[in-house]
VEXTORMAR-371581 format. One record per residue (C-alpha): residue in three letters; x, y, z. Coordinates in steps of 0.2 Angstrom, whole numbers, plus 5000, padded with zeros to 4 digits. Example, Ala and Ser with C-alpha at 12.3 -4.5 7.8 and 13.67 -1.06 7.14 Angstrom:
# residues 2
- rest:c1:c2:c3
- ALA:5062:4978:5039;
- SER:5068:4995:5036;
//
This chain:
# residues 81
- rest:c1:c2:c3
- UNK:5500:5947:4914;
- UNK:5502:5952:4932;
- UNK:5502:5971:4927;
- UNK:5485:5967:4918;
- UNK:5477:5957:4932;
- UNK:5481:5973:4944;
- UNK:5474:5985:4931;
- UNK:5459:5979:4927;
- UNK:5443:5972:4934;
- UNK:5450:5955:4928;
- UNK:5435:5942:4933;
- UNK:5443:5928:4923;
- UNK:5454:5923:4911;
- UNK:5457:5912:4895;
- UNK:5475:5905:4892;
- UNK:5475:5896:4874;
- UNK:5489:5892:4863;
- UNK:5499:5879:4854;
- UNK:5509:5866:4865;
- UNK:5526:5872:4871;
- UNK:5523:5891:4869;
- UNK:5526:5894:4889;
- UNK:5507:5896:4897;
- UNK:5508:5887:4910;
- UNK:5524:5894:4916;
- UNK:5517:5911:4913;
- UNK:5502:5909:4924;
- UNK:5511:5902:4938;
- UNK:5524:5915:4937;
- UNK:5512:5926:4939;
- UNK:5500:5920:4950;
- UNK:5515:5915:4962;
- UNK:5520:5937:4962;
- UNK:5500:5939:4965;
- UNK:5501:5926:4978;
- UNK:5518:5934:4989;
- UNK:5507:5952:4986;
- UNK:5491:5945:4996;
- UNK:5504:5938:5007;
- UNK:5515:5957:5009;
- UNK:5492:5964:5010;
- UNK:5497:5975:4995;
- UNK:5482:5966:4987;
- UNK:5466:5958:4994;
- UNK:5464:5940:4995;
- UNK:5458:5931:4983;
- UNK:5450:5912:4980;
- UNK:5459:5904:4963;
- UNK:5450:5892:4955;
- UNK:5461:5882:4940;
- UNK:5455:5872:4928;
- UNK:5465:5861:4917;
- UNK:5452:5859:4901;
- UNK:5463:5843:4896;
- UNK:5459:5835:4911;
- UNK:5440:5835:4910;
- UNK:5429:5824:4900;
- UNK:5418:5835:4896;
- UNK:5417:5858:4898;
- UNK:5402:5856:4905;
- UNK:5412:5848:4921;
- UNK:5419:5865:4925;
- UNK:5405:5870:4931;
- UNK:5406:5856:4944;
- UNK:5425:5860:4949;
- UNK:5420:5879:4950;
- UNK:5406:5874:4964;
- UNK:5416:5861:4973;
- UNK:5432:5877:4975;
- UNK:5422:5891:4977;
- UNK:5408:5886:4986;
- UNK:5414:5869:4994;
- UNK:5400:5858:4987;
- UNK:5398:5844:4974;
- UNK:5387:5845:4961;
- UNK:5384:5837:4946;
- UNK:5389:5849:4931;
- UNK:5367:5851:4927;
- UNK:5364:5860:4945;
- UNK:5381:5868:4945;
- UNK:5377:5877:4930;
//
């Protein structure tokens, strides 16, 4: 995954899979190597927003945690969109 994220014009990602199959651990890993090269300036800093689909209500509240990390607002998941 890291060598994919450095390799391409990676704007976003998907993560699916059956419970127990190592995702999680996967994007941390990788995000922690990303995190120490921004650290190192072998890469350019970058603003992480994480969204954990079983902890919202509905998918339209993404929108909603993508404005209030990126852009440091709140609002409701009709505007943010």
């Amino acid at each position: 995954m890291y060598i994919q994220v450095l390799t391409s014009n990676l704007l976003h990602a998907v993560i699916s899979g059956v419970p127990g199959t190592g995702k999680s651990a996967t994007v941390a890993a990788a995000l922690q190597n990303i995190t120490e090269d921004v650290n190192k300036n072998l890469l350019p800093q970058f603003q992480l927003c994480k969204i954990n689909g079983m902890k919202l209500s509905k998918p339209l509240h993404a929108y909603t945690e993508i404005c209030k990390t990126l852009l440091n607002v709140t609002k409701t998941s009709e505007t943010a969109k």
